[in-house]
C-alpha positions in Angstrom: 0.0 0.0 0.0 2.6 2.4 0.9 4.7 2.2 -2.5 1.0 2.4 -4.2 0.8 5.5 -2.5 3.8 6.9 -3.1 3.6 6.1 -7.0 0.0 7.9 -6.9 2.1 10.9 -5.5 4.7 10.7 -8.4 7.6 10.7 -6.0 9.8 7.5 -6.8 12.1 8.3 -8.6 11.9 8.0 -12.0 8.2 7.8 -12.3 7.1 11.2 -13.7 9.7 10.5 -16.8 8.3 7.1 -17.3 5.1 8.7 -17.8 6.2 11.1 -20.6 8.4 8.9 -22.1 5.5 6.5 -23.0 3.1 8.7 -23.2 3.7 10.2 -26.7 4.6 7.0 -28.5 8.2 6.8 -30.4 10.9 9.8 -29.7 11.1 12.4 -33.0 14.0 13.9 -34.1 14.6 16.8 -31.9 16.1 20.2 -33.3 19.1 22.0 -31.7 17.3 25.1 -30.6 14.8 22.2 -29.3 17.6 20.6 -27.1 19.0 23.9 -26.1 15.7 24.6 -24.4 15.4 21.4 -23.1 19.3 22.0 -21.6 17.8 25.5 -19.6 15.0 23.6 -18.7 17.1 21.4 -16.6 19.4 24.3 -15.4 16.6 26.1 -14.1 15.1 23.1 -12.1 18.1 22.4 -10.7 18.7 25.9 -9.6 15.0 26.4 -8.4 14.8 23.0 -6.6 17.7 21.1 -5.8 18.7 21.0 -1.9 22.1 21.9 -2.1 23.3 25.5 -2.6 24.4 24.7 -6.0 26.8 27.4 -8.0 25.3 27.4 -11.9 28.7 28.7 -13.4 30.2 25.2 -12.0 27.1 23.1 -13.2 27.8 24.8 -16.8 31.3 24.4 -16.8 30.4 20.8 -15.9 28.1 20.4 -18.6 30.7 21.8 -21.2 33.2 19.4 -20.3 30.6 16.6 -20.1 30.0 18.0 -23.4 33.7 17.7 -24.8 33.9 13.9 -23.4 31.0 12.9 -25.7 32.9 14.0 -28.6 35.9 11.6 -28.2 38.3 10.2 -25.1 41.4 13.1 -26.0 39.8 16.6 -26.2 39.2 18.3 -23.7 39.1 22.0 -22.2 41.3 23.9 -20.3 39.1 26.3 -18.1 40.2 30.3 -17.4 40.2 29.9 -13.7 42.0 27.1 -11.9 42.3 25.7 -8.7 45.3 27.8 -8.4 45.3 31.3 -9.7 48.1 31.9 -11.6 49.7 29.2 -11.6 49.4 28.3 -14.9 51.2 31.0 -16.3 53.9 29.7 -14.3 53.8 26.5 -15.3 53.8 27.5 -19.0 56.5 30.0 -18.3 58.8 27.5 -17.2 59.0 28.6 -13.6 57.2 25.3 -12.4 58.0 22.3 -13.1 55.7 19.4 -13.6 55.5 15.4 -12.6 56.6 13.4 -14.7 53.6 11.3 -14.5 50.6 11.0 -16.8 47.1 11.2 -15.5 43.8 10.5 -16.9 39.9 10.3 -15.3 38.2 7.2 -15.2 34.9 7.4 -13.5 35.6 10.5 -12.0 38.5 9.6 -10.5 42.1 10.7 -11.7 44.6 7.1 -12.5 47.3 6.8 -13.9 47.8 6.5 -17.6 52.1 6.7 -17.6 54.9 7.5 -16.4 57.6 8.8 -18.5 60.2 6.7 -19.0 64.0 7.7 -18.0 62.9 9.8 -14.7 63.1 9.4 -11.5 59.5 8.1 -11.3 59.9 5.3 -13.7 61.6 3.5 -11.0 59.3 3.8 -8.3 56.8 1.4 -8.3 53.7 3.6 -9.9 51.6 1.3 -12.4 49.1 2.3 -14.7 46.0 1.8 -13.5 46.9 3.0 -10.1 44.3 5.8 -8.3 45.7 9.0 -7.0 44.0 9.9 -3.6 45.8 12.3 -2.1 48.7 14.6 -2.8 50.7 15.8 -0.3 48.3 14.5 2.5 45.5 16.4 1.1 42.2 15.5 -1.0 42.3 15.5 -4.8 40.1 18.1 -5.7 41.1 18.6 -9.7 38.6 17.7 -11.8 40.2 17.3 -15.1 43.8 15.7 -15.9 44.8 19.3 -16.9 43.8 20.9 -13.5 45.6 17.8 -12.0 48.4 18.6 -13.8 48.8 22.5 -12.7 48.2 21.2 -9.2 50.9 18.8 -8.7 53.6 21.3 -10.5 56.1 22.9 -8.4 59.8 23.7 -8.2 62.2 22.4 -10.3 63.9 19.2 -8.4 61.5 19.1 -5.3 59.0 16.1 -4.2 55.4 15.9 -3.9 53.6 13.2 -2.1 51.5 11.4 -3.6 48.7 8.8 -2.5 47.9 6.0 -4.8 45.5 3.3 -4.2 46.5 0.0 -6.2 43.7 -3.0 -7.2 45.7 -6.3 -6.5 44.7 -9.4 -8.5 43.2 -10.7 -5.5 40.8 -7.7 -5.3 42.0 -6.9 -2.6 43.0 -2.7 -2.2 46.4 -1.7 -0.8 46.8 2.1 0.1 50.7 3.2 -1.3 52.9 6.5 -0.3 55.6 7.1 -3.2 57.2 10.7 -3.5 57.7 11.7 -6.8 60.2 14.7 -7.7 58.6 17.3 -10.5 61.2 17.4 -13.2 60.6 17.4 -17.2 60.4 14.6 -19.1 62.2 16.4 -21.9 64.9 18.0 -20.4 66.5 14.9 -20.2 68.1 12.8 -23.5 65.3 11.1 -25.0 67.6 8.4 -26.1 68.6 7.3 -22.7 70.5 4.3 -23.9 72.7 3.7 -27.2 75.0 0.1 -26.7 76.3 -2.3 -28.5 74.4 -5.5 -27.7 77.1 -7.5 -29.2 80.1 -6.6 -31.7 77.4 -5.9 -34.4 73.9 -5.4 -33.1 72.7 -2.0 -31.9 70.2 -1.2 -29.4 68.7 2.3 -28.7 66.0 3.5 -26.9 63.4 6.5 -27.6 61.6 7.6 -25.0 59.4 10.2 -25.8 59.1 13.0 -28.7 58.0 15.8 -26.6 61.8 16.5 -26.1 63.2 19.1 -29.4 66.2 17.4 -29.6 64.9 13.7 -30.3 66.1 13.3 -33.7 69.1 15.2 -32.9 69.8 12.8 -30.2 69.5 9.8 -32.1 71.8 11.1 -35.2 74.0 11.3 -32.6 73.7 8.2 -30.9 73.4 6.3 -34.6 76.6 8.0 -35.8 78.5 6.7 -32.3 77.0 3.1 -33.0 78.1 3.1 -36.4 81.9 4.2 -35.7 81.9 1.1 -33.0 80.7 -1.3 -35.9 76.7 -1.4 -35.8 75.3 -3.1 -39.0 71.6 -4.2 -37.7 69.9 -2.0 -35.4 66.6 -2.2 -32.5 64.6 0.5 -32.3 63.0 0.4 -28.9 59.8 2.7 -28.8 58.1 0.4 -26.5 56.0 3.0 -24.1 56.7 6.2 -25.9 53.9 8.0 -25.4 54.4 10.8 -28.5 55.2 14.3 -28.8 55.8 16.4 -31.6 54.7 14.9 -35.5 57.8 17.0 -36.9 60.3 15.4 -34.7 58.3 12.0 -35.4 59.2 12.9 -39.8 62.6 14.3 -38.3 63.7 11.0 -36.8 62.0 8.8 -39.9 65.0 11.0 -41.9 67.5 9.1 -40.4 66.0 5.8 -42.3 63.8 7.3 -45.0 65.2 9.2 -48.2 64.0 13.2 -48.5 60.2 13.5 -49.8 59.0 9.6 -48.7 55.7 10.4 -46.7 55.5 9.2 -43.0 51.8 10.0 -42.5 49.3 12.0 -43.7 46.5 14.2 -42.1 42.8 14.8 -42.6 40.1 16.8 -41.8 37.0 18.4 -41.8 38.5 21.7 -43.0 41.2 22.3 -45.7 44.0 23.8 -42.9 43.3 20.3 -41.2 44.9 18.5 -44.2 48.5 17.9 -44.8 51.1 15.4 -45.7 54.3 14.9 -43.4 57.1 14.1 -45.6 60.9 13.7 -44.7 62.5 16.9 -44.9 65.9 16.3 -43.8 66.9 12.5 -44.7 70.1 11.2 -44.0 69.7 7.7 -45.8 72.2 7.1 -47.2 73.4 3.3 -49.0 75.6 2.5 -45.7 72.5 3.2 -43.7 70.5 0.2 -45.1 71.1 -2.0 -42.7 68.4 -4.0 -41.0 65.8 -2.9 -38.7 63.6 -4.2 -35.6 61.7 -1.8 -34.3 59.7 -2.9 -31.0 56.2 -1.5 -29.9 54.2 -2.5 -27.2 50.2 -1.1 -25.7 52.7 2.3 -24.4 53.5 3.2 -28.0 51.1 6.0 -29.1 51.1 9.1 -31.2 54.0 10.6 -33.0 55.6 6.9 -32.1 53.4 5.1 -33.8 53.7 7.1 -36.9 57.3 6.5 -36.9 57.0 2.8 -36.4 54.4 2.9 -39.1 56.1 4.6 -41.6 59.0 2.5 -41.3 56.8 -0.5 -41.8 55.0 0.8 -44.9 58.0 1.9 -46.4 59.7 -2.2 -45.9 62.3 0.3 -43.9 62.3 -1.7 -40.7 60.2 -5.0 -39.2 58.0 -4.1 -36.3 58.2 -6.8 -33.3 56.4 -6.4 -30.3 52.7 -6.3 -28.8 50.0 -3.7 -31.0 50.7 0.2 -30.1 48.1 1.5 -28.3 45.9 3.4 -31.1 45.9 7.5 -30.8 46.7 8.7 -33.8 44.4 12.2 -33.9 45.2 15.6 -35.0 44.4 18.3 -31.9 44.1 21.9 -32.4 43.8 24.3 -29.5 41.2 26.9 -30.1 40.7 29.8 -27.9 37.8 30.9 -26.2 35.8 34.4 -25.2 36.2 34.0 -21.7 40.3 33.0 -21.5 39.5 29.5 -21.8 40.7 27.1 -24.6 39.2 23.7 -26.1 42.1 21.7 -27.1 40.1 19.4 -29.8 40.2 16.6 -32.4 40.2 18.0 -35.6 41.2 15.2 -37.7 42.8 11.7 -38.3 46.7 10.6 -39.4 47.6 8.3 -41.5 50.0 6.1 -42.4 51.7 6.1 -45.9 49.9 3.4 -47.0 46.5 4.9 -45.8 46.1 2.8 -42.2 44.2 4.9 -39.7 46.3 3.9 -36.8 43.4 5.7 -33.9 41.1 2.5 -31.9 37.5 3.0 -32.4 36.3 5.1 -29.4 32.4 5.8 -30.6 30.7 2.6 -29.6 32.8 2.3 -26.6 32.9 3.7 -22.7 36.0 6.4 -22.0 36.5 3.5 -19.7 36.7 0.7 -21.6 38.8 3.1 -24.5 41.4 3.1 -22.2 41.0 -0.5 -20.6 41.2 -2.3 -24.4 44.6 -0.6 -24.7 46.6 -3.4 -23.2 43.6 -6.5 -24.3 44.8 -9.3 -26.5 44.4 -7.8 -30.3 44.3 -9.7 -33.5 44.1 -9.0 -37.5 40.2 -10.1 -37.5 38.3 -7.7 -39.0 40.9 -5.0 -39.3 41.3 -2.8 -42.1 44.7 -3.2 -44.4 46.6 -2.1 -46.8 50.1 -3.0 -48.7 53.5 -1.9 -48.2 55.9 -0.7 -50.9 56.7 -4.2 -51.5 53.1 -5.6 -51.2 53.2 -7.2 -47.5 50.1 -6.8 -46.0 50.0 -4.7 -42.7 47.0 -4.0 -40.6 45.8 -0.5 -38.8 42.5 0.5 -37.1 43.5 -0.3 -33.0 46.9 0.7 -33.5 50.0 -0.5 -35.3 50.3 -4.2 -35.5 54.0 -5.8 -35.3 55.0 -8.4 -38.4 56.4 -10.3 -35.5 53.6 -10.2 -32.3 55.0 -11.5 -28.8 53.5 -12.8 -26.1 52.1 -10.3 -23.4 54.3 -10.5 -19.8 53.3 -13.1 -17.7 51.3 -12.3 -14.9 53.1 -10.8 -11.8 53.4 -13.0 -9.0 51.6 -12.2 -5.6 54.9 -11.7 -3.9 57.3 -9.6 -6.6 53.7 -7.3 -6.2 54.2 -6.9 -2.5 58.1 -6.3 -3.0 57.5 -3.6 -5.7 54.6 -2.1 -3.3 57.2 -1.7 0.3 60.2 -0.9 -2.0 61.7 -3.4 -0.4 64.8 -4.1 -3.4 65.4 0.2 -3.4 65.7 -0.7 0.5 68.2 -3.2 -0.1 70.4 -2.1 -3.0 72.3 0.8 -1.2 73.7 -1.5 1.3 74.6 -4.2 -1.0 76.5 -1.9 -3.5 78.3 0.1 -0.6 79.8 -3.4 0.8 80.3 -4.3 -2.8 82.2 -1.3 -4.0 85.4 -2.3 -5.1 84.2 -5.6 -7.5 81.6 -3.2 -8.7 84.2 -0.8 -10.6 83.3 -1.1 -13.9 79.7 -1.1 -15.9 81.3 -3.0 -18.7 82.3 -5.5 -16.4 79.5 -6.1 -14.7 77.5 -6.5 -17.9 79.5 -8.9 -19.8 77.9 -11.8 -21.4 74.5 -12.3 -19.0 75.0 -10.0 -16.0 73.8 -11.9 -12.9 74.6 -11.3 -9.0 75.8 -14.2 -6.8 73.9 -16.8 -5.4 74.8 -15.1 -2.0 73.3 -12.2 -3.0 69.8 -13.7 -4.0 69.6 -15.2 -0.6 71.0 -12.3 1.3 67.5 -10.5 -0.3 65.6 -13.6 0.5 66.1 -13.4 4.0 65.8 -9.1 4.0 62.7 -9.9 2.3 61.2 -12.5 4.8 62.0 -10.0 7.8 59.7 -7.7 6.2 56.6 -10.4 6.0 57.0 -11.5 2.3 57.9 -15.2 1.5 59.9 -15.3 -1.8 59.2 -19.0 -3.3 62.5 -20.9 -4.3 61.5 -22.0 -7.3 63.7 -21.3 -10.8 60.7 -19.1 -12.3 61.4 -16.5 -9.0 65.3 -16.8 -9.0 65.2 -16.0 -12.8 62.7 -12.7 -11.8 64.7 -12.0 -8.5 68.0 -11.9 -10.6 66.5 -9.5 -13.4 64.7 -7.2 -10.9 68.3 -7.0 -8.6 70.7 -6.7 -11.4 68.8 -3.3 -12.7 68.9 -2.0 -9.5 72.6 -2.7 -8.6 73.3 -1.0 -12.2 71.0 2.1 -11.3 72.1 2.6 -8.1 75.9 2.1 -9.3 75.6 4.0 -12.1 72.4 5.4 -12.7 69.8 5.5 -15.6 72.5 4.7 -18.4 73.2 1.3 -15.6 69.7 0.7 -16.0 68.7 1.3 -19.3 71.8 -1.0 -20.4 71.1 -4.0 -17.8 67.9 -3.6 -18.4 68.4 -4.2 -22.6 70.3 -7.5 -22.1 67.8 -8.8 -19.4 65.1 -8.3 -21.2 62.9 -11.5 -23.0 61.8 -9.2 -25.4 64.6 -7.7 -26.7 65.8 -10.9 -27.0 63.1 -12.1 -29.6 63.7 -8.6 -31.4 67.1 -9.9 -31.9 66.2 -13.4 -32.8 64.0 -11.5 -35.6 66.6 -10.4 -37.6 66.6 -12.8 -40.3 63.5 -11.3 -41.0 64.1 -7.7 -40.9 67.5 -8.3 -43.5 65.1 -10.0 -45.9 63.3 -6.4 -46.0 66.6 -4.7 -45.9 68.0 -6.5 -49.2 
């Protein structure tokens, strides 16, 4: 009787709506001016009868972003006032500094998307997918990556706190304290590691494009290789997130001869369209020596058009997992009130006429950004041929001639050593007591680096004092030795230590190498 009664009155929720929603038989085709009323309407009942002390400039601004996110997961808007006043001009000024960490909003709540790899914070234990909820001790109260961003910036070189819940594979939730100092991405090399893997294979590492000096930095580190005997080369973009399209044709110059397209762009207006050709090539008949570049679900943007164009043009052989699929053209666009939309305005291809962006129409923001690291396959994807009439595939990304297995799954307990920082705890000691047999990078390196068998235990037992069980088995000594070897190298001698332990430890690296035989056959 009572929920009769309360439906009689109209007031469960939902009820008057259901009425009008039937009531006229099928929905028509509404106009704009119709739907702009219909958009006051619900302003005005909010403002006239809501509970809450609401303010109507927030609900719009709301409603615009809301707005912006219906269009497509990367545009967004930049708003005139910030949580900070003033400190954006800073920011942009070069007087603050940001973190070197990547944010995006899923379900309202700000996780992380990447962290930029050869800083400071690639090393400390902060995984994508992992929920900021607090900085500094305090509430999150950004709404927006970019509002997030200007938040956490600060002096160049300092640290910010920040809180980060993590979802185990359990289910269970683990609460996590890492500080993270603000520095720029860019500022350093974004070729943080050039080596000889043996007397004739090279192996270099590109980072990011958002740094002006990428291409320079790779003639460089090219020209270095090639002096010590280089005459096959991997190409590691693996998680570079993109930057700049001209630095992306820049550094397909060193590969490409002068004029050969690397992507081409298209939109709704005539500015929107262009064709990215190399303008600066330094191909040259020494130069044609094989090529492996590796991708993985990190590669996006001005990455993937490089590892695309040197795919159409049978340049290089692509190994790895599928990139992740954002290949958009964004145009910032100011606005009356100080504000600026920074929007999609078109798509890029690749020369052969792939559209490299993932379908994001049918699909939740959420689920955009969860199918970035989900099994792919060719099913159903569009194609096209390369110069010499191999079929390659586009539409979710670039997919590799030569796909690898994901990672294996992280054990329960390498999770719980990565989460207490229990290995950065350990190093110090170990490569203070170990100074003197520790002299030489080189040396330490040569053939498969490994540490000790003492040295595995030693961590073991450190390790079991802090509550975590390490299992004996040959699959965790393998793991244990990788994980302890990068961080002897990095704490010895840094990020070059690291990068260059890291690129003769790694499986996949290893299959790039192994590909080869494939990648000359394109080369000849």
């Amino acid at each position: 009787m009572r929920r009769a009664a309360l439906i009689a009155a109209g007031l469960l929720v939902g009820a008057p709506l259901a009425a009008q929603a039937t009531a006229g038989g099928p929905v028509r085709a509404r106009s704009a001016y119709e739907d702009l009323q219909m958009f006051s309407q619900v302003l005005n009942q909010i403002r006239v009868n809501h509970p809450d002390s609401l303010d109507t400039h927030e609900l719009l601004v709301a409603a615009i972003e809301g707005m912006v996110r219906a269009a497509d997961p990367h545009s967004f808007v930049i708003p005139a006032v910030r949580l900070v006043p003033g400190k954006e001009e800073q920011l942009r000024a070069g007087k603050l500094v940001p973190v070197p960490v990547d944010f995006t909003f899923v379900g309202g709540a700000p996780v992380v998307a990447s962290v930029a790899a050869g800083t400071a914070a690639s090393r400390l234990d902060i995984l994508p997918g992992d929920e900021l909820v607090s900085i500094d001790g305090q509430h999150v109260l950004a709404e927006s990556s970019e509002e997030l961003a200007i938040a956490l910036a600060g002096a160049k070189e300092s640290e910010v706190a920040l809180g980060i819940e993590r979802r185990r594979q359990d289910g269970s939730l683990v609460r996590l304290e890492r500080r993270v100092r603000r520095e720029r991405s860019g500022e350093a090399t974004a070729v943080p590691v050039a080596v000889l893997l043996d007397s004739t294979t090279g192996y270099v590492r590109v980072t990011t494009f958002m740094n002006e000096r990428v291409a320079e930095d790779l003639h460089d580190a090219l020209g270095r290789l090639e002096k010590q005997g280089m005459t096959r080369l991997v190409l590691d973009l693996r998680d570079n997130g993109g930057g700049s399209v001209a630095e992306a044709a820049h550094v397909a110059g060193e590969f490409l001869p002068n004029g050969a397209i690397v992507y081409t762009a298209e939109g709704r207006k005539a500015e929107t369209t262009d064709t990215g050709r190399v303008s600066r090539s330094f191909w040259r008949s020494e130069r044609r020596y094989p090529i492996v570049v590796m991708v993985n679900g990190g590669t996006a943007s001005a990455s993937e058009l490089v590892a695309g164009a040197l795919q159409d043009h049978d340049r290089a052989l692509v190994v790895g997992r599928p990139s992740f699929g954002k290949s958009l053209l964004m145009r910032g666009f100011p606005l009356s009130d100080g504000s600026i939309i920074e929007l999609v305005v078109g798509r890029v291809r690749t020369p052969c006429g792939r559209v490299v962006q993932r379908e994001y129409r049918t699909i939740s923001r959420h689920e955009y950004y969860r199918l970035a690291s989900a099994d792919r396959d060719t099913a159903g994807r569009p194609s096209c041929r390369t110069d010499a009439g191999r079929v390659v595939y586009g539409g979710g990304g670039v997919y590799p001639d030569v796909p690898l297995d994901p990672a294996p799954d992280v054990p329960a307990w390498a999770t719980r050593v990565a989460e207490q920082s229990l290995v950065l705890a350990w190093v110090g000691g170990y490569v203070e007591a170990h100074a003197t047999a520790l002299a030489s990078l080189d040396a330490f390196l040569h053939v498969t680096p490994s540490l000790p068998a003492e040295a595995i235990a030693d961590f073991r037992a450190f390790a079991a004092k802090q509550g975590v069980a390490i299992p004996t088995d040959t699959a965790a000594d393998a793991r244990l030795q990788r994980a302890l070897v990068r961080a002897v190298a990095a704490a010895r001698w840094g990020e070059a230590g690291w990068y260059r332990a890291d690129a003769q430890l790694d499986p996949q690296i290893g299959a790039a190498v192994r590909a080869f035989g494939q990648a000359a056959a394109l080369a000849r």
